[in-house]
C-alpha positions as CSV (number, residue, x, y, z in Angstrom):
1,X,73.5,86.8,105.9
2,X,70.1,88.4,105.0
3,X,67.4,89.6,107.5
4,X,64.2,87.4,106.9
5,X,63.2,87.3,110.6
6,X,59.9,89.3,110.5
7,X,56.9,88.2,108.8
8,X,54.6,91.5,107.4
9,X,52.2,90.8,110.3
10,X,54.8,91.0,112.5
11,X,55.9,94.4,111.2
12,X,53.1,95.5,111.5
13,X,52.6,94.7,114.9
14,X,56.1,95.9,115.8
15,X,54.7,99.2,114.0
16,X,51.4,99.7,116.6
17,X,54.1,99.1,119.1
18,X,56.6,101.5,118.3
19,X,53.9,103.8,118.1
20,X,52.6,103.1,121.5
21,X,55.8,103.0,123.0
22,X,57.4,106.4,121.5
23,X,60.4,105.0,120.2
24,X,61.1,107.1,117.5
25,X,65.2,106.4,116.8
26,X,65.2,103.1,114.1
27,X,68.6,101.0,113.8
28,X,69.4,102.6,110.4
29,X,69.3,106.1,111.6
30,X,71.2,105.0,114.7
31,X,73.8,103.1,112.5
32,X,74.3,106.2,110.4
33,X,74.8,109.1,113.7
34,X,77.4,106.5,115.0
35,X,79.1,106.6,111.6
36,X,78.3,110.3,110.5
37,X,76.7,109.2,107.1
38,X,73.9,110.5,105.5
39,X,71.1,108.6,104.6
40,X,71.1,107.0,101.2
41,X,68.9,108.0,98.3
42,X,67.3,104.7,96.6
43,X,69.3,102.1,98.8
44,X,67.2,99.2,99.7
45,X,67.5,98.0,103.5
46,X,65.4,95.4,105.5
47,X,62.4,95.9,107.3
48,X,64.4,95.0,110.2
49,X,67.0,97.8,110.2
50,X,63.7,100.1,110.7
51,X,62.7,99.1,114.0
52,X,63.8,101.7,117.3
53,X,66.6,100.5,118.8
54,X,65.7,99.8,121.6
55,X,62.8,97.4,120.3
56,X,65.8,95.8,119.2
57,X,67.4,95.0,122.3
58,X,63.6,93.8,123.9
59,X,63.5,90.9,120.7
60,X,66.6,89.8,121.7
61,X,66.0,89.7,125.1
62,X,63.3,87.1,124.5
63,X,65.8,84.7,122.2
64,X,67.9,82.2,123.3
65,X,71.8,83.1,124.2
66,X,72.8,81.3,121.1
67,X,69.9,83.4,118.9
68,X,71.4,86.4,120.4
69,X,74.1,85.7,119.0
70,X,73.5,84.4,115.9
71,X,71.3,87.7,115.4
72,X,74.2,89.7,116.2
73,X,76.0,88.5,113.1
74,X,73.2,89.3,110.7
75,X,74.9,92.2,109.7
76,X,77.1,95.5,110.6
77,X,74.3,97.8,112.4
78,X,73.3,94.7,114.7
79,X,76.8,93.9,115.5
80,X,77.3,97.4,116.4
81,X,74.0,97.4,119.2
82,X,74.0,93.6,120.5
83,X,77.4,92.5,119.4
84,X,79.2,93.1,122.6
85,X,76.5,92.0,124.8
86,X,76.3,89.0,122.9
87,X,79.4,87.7,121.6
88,X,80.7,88.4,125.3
89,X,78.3,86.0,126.9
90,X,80.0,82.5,127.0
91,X,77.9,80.1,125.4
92,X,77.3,76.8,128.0
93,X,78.1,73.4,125.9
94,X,74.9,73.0,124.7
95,X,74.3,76.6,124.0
96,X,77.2,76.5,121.6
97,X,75.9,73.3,120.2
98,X,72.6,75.7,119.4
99,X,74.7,78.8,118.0
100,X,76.2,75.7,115.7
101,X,72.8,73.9,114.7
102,X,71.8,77.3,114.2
103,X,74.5,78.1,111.6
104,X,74.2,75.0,109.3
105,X,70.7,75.8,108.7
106,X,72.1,77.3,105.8
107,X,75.2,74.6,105.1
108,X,74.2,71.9,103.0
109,X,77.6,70.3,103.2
110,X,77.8,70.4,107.1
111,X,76.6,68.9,110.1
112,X,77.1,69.3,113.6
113,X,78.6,67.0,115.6
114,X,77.9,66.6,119.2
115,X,80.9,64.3,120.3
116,X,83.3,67.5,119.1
117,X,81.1,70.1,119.1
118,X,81.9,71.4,115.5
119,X,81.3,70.9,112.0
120,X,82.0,68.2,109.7
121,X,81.4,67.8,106.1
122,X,78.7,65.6,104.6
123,X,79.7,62.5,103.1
124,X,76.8,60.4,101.4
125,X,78.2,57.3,102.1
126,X,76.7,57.6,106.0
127,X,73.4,56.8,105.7
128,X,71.1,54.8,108.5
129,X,71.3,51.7,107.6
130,X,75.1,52.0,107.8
131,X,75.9,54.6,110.0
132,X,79.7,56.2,109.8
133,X,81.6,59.1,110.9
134,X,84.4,59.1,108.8
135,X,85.0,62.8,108.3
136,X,85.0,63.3,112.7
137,X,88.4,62.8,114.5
138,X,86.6,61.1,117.0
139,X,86.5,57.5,115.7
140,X,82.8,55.7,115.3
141,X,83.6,54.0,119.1
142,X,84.5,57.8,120.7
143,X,81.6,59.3,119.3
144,X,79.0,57.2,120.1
145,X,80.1,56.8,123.6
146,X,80.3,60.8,123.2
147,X,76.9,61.1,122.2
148,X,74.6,58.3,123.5
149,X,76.8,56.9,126.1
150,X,76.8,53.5,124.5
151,X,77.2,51.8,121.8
152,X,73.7,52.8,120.2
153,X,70.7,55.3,120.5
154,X,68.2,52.8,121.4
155,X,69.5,49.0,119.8
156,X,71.3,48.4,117.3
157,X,69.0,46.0,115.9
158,X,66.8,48.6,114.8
159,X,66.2,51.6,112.2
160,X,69.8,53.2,113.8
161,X,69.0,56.4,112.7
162,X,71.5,59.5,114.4
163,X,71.1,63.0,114.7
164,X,73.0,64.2,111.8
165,X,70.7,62.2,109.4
166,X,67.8,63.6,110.6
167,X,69.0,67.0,110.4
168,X,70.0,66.9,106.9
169,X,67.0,64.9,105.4
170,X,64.8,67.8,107.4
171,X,67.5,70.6,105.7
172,X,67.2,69.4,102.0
173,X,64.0,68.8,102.1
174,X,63.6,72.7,103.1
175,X,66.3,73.5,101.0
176,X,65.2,71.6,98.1
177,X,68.8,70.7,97.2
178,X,68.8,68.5,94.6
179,X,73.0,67.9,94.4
180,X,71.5,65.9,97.6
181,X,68.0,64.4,96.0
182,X,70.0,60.8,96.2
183,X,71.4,60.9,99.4
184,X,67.8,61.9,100.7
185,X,66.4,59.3,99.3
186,X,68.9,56.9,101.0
187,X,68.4,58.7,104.3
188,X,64.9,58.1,104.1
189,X,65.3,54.8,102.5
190,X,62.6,51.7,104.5
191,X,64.6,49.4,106.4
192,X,63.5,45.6,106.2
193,X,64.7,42.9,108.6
194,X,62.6,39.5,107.9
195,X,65.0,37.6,110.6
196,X,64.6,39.5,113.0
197,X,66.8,38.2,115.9
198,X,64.7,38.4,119.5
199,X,67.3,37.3,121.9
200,X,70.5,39.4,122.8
201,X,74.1,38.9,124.2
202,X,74.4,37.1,126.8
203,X,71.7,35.5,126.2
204,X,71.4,34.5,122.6
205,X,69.4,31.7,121.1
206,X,67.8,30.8,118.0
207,X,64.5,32.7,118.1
208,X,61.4,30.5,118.7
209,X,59.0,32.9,116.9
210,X,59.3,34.3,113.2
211,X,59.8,38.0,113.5
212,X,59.9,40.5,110.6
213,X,60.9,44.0,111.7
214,X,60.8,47.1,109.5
215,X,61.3,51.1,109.8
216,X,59.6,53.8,107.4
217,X,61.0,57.1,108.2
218,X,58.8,59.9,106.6
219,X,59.3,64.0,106.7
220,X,55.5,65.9,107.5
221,X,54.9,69.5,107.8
222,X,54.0,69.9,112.2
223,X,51.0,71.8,113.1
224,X,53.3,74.4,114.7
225,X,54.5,75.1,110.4
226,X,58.2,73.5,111.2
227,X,59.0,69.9,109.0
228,X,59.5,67.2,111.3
229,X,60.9,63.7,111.2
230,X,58.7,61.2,111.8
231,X,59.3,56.8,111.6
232,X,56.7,54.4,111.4
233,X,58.2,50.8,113.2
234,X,56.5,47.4,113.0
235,X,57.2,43.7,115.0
236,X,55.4,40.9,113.2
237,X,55.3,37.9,115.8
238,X,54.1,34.9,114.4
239,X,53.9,31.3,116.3
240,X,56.7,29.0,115.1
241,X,58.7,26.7,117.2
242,X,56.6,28.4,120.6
243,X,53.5,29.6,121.2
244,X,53.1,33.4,121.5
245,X,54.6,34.8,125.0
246,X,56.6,37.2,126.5
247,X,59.7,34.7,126.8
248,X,59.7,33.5,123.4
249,X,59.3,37.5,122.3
250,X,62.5,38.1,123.9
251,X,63.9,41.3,124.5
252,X,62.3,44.5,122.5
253,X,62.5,47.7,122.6
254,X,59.7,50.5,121.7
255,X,61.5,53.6,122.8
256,X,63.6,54.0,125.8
257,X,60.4,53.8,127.9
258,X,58.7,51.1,126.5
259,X,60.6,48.3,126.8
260,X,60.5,44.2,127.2
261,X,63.7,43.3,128.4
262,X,64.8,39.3,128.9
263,X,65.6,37.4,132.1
264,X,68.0,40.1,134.2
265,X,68.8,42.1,131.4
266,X,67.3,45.7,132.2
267,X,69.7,48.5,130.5
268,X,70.6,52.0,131.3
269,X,68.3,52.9,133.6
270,X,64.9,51.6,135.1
271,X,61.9,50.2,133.3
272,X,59.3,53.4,133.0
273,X,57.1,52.4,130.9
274,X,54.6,49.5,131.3
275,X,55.0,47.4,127.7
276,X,54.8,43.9,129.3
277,X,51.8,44.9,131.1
278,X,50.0,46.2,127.5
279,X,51.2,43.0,126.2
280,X,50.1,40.7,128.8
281,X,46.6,41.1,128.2
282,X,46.8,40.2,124.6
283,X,49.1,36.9,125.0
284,X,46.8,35.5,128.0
285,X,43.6,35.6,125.6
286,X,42.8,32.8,123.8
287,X,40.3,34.4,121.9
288,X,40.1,33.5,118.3
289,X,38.5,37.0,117.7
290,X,41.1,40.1,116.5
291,X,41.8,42.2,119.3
292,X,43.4,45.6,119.1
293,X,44.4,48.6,121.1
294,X,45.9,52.1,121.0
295,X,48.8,53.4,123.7
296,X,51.3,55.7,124.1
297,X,54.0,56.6,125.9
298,X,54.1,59.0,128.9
299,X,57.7,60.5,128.5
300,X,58.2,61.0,124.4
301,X,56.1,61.5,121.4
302,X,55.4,58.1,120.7
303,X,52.2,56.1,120.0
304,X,51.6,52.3,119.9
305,X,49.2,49.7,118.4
306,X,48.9,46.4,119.1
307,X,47.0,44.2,117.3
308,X,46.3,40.2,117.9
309,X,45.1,37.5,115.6
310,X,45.3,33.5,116.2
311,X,49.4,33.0,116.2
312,X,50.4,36.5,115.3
313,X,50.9,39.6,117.1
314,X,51.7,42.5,115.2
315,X,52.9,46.0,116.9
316,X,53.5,49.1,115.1
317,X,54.7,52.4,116.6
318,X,54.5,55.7,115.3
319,X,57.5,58.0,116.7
320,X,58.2,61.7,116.3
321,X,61.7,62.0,116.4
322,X,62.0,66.1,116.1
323,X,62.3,69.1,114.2
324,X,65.5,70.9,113.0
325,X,67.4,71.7,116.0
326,X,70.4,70.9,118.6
327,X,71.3,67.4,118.9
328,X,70.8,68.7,122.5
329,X,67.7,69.2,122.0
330,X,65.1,67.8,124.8
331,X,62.8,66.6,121.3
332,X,65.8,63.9,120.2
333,X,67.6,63.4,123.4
334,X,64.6,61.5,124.7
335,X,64.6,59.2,122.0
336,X,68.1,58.2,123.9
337,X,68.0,55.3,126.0
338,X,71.7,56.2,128.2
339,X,72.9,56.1,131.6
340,X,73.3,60.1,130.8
341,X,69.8,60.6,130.9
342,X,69.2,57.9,133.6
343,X,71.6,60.8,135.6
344,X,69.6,64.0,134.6
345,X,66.5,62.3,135.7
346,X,64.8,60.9,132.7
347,X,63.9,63.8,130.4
348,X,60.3,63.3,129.3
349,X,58.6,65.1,126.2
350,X,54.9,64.7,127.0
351,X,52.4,64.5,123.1
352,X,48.4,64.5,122.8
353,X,47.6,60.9,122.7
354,X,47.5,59.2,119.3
355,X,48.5,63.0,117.8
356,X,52.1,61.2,116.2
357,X,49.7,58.3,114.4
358,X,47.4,61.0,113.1
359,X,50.2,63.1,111.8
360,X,52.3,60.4,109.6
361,X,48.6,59.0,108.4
362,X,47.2,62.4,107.7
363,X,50.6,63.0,105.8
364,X,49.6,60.0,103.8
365,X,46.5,60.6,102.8
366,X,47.0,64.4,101.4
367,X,49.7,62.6,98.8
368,X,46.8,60.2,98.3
369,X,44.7,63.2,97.0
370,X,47.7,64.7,94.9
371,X,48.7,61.9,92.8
């Protein structure tokens, strides 16, 4: 592995602060009185193996346990100063899962898995809109109980999208690896349901609206510089056998806040957020005029619009579902509606207001310029 940690600014601020600090002795001439060489005439190191040593040890202070250690196997000289420290620290569960997220930055042809907490090779026939785990021990049952506690993320009716998929769509799209160019394209393939069924066990019916359902899943570049996945979801209610309401909507789910559930049926975990009382509004005015409005949720990055017309109700919901990371990671586990959240307290990821819309349509309109 190769040293690409420090940007030129960043040298050069680690050079004013060597300076200031007096730290004369850098990792290279450290490396080479512990061994007893000489220095090298014409041998090209990193930027990185110039720093004092003990500037060293203050960076790594300020990473993660599973940076740390990941840092320690750069290469021989840092092994020698922070691999002891480091290797000797016993990674927690989801620190491992970190140190292993961490590691397949640079592995096309593996994910991590967070039902075994290891690696498994790629196969392209797992894709969201038929989700598999063939190449994990585990089974499809184990692991998804593993992971989300359940049977799905969020409901399996919808755009059921898992951790590994993001993580690779976000990886070749960094990598640029085009052995994968088609399985991309299939991971961030639209998903289209034109029957969308409204009702759920146990208490399934023929629905008594026509609902059309669809997902767009789209990779943007974040304001903080990291690629991030977002997904665009639409309802389309429009008056068939009923007249718009919240009982002939059925049960719906926005994100594991969000949510409409039917007659008893509540979930893992209580109702946060307040979807029937934005909908409410909308269905109880008779108004022949459009209405619209813009929400969003309190406890993950997600934003909502709802928007009313004579017999129709259309919602759409713009979602960030994370950047490359752990699928331990606070930024995807809140997207998880599980009793294993419901126990930690409800981990919420709080967003600017209307900053997820923004970002997907802003995404849109500089490929609008382009083409």
């Amino acid at each position: 592995m190769r040293c690409y940690f420090l940007s030129a600014a960043a040298m050069n601020l680690l050079s004013m602060l060597q300076a200031v600090y007096g730290l004369p002795m850098s990792i290279m001439s450290w490396w080479r009185r512990l061994r007893g060489r000489r220095k090298e005439t014409g041998r090209q190191t990193s930027p990185l193996l110039q720093l004092p040593v003990e500037l060293i040890h203050r960076i790594s202070n300020e990473l993660s346990p599973a940076g740390r250690r990941v840092l320690s196997q750069t290469c021989r000289p840092l092994c020698e100063i922070l691999g002891k420290s480091a290797l000797a620290t016993r990674l927690s569960r989801d620190d491992y899962c970190e140190y292993l997220a961490l590691i397949a930055r640079q592995r096309p042809d593996y994910w991590v898995c967070e039902a075994c907490i290891g690696f498994h090779r790629v196969t392209t026939v797992d894709t969201p809109e038929n989700p598999c785990v063939p190449t994990c021990s585990a089974g499809p049952r184990r692991w998804r109980y593993t992971g989300y506690g359940q049977r799905d993320r969020l409901d399996a009716r919808l755009f059921r999208v898992d951790h590994r998929h993001i993580q690779l769509a976000l990886k070749y799209t960094r990598l640029r690896c085009d052995n994968y160019q088609d399985y991309l394209d299939k991971l961030l393939a639209p998903c289209v349901d034109s029957n969308f069924e409204t009702y759920l066990w146990p208490y399934r019916q023929p629905n008594k609206l026509t609902v059309r359902y669809s997902a767009f899943p789209k990779i943007v570049m974040g304001n903080d510089g990291n690629l991030r996945f977002l997904l665009l979801s639409t309802w389309s209610y429009q008056e068939d056998r009923s007249q718009l309401s919240l009982p002939a909507m059925g049960d719906l789910k926005i994100c594991p806040h969000l949510r409409l559930p039917y007659g008893a049926r509540r979930g893992a975990g209580r109702e946060l957020g307040s979807l029937r009382g934005i909908l409410t509004p909308f269905l109880l005015n008779e108004d022949s005029n459009e209405r619209k409005g813009l929400y969003f949720c309190c406890y993950c990055p997600t934003d909502l619009c709802v928007k009313k017309s004579p017999g129709r109700l259309f919602l759409s919901a713009w979602q960030d579902l994370g950047p490359e990371g752990s699928p331990m990671d606070k930024s995807w586990r809140v997207h998880i509606l599980s009793s294993l959240n419901s126990s930690r307290g409800h981990p919420h990821l709080s967003h600017e207001p209307g900053s997820i819309l923004r970002l997907y349509e802003q995404d849109k309109s500089k490929q609008n310029r382009t083409t």
